[in-house]
C-alpha positions as CSV (number, residue, x, y, z in Angstrom):
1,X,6.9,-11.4,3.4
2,X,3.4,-10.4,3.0
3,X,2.3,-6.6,2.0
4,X,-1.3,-6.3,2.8
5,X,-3.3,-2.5,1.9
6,X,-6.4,-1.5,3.3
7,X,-8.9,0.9,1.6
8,X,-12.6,1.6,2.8
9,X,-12.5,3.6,5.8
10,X,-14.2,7.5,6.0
11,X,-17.0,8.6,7.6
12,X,-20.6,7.8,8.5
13,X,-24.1,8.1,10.3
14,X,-24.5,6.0,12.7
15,X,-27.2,3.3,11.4
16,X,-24.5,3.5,8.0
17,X,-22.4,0.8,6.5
18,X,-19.2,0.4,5.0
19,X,-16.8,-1.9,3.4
20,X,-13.2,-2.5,4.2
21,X,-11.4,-4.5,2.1
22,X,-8.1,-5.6,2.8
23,X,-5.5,-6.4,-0.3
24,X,-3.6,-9.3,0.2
25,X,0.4,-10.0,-2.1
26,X,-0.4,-13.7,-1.0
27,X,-3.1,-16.1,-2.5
28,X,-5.7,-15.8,0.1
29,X,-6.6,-18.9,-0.6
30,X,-3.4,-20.5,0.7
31,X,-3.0,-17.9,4.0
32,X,-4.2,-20.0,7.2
33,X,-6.1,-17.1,8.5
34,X,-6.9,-13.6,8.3
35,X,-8.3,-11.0,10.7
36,X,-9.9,-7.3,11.7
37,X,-8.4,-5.7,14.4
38,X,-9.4,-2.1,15.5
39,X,-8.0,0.2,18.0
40,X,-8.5,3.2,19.5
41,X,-6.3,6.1,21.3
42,X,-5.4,4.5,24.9
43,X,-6.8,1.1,24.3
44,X,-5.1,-2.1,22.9
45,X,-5.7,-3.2,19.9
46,X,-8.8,-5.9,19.7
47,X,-9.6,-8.6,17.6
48,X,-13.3,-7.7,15.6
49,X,-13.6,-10.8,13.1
50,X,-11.5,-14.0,12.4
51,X,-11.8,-16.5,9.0
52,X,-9.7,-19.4,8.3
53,X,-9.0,-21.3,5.2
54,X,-11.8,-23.6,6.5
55,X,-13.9,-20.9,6.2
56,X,-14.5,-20.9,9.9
57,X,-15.2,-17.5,11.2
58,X,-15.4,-15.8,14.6
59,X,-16.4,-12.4,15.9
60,X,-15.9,-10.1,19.0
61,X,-19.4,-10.1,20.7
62,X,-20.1,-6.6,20.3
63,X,-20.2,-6.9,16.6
64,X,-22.0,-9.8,15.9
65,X,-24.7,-9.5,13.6
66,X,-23.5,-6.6,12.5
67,X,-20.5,-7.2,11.1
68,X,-19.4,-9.8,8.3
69,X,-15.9,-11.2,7.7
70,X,-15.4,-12.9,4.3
71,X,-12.7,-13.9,1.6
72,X,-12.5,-12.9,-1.9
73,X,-9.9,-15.6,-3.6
74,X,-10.2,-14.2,-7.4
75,X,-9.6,-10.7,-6.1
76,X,-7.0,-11.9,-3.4
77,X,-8.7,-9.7,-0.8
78,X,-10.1,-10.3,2.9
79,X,-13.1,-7.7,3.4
80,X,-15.4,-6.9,6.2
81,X,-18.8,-5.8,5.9
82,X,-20.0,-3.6,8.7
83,X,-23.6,-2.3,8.9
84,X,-26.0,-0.9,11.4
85,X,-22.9,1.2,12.9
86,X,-22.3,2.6,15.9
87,X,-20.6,5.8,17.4
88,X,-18.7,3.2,19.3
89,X,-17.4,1.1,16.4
90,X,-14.9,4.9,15.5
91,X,-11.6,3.0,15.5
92,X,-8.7,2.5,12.6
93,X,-9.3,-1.1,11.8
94,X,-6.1,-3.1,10.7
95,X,-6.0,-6.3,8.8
96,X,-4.1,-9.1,9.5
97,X,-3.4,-12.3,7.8
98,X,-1.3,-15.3,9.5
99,X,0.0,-17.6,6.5
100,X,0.9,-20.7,7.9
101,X,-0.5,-21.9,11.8
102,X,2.3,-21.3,13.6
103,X,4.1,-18.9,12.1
104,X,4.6,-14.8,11.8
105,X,1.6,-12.6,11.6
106,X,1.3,-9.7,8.6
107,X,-0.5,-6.1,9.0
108,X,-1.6,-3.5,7.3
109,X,-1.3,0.2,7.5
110,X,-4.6,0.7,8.8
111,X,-8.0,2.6,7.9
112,X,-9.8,5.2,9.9
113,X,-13.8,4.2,10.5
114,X,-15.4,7.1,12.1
115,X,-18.8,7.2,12.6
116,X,-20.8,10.1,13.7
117,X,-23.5,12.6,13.1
């Protein structure tokens, strides 16, 4: 079992950054990969950024550039960096971390991003 807590949400100007970081019970260092998902009211739940222990990352196309996936291993957290936000980017992001390849998938609670004028 893997607990995982998110913190970072609020709100923001569009043009703003923030930073979620995601706290992980598990070494992040020995998780196969860990993930951003958002999702709004109505809509399924979409992947935004991807890392793996190879430190290979991957990101949904309408946030690249933007947004920056990355993994802390002495603070055992997986954060995301998101700048020059949009009105469009308002979602409650969830982390995720997968521990081995093949096997079960962990998430968090979830923080609400909301970003408006």
């Amino acid at each position: 079992q893997v607990q995982l807590v998110e913190s970072g949400g609020g709100l923001v100007q569009p043009g703003g950054s923030l930073r979620l970081s995601c706290a992980v019970s598990r070494r992040v260092s020995n998780i196969y990969a860990a993930a951003w998902y958002r999702q709004t009211p109505g809509k399924e739940r979409e992947l935004v950024a991807s890392v793996t222990n190879g430190a290979t990352t991957n990101y949904a196309d309408s946030v690249k550039g933007r947004f920056t996936i990355s993994r802390d291993i002495a603070n055992n957290t997986v954060n995301l960096q998101m700048n020059a936000l949009k009105p469009e980017d308002t979602a409650v992001y969830y982390c995720n971390v997968r521990p081995t390849r093949f096997g079960s998938r962990y998430w968090g609670q979830g923080t609400q991003v909301t970003v408006s004028s």
